[in-house]
N, C-alpha and C positions, 0 to 999 in steps of 0.2 A: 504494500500500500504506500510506502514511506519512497521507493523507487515511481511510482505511477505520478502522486505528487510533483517529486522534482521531475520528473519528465514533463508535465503538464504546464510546470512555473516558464519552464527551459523553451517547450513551444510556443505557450503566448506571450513571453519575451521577443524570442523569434519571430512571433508575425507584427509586432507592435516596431521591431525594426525594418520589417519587411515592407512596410508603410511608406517608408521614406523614399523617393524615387531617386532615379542616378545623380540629381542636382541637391539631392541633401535635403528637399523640402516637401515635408511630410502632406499628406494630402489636405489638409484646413488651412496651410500655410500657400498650396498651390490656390484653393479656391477665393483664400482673402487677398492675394494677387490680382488674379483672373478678376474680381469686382473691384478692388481698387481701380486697376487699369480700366475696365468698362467704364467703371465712372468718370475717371477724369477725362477718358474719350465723349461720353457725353454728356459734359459739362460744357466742355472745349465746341463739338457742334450745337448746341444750345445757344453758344454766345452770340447776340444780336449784334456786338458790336464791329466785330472782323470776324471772316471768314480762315477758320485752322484747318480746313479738308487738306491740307502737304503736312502735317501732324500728324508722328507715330508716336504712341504711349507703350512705354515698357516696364512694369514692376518686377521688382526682385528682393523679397523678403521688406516688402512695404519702401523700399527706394521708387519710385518713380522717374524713368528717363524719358525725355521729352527729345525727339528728333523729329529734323524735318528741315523746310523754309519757309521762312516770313518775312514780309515786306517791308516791314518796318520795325525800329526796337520797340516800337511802345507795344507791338502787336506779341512779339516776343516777350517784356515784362508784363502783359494780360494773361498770356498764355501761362507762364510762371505762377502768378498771383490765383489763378481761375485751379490749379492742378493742388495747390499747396493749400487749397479748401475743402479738399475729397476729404475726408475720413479716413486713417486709416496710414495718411501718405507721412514717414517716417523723416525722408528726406526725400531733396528734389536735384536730379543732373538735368543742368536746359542746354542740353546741345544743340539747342534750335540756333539755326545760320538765317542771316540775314541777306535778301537775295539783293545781287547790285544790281542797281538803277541802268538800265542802257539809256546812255545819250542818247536823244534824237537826233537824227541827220537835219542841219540845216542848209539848205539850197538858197 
């Protein structure tokens, strides 16, 4: 009986690590990702005030990475400010690039 036990401790130890995927994060830690990221993706299409559709949202253990291009800084410091409101967001990488302006040709 005292062998069945520790066999029984020893397996659902075993499946409670077995939980954790190749990236180290156990499955509640993968799904509070996967919604943090939804949200700050539809938070970002929500905004009335600029258009973010060149915005990718990436979470990783509640970090939030922000790539993509935007047209202007302020549009990048909205995008920042709108993502660091989700719930959840631990910290923020805004790798968001600023697209350059092409001169117009003047004739």
């Amino acid at each position: 009986m005292k062998n069945f036990m520790t066999w029984c401790i020893g397996l659902a130890l075993l499946g409670a690590v077995g939980c954790q995927s190749t990236t180290g994060k156990t499955a509640s830690r993968a799904m509070t990702d996967t919604a943090i990221t939804a949200s700050v993706q539809a938070k970002l299409t929500a905004d009335k005030i600029f258009n973010f559709s060149r915005i990718d949202v990436d979470t990783e253990r509640g970090i939030v990475t922000l790539n993509g291009v935007v047209q202007t800084s302020q549009e990048r410091e909205r995008a920042e400010h709108l993502a660091k409101e989700v719930g959840g967001v631990r910290a923020l990488n805004n790798n968001l690039q600023i697209q350059d302006q092409v001169p117009k040709a003047t004739n």
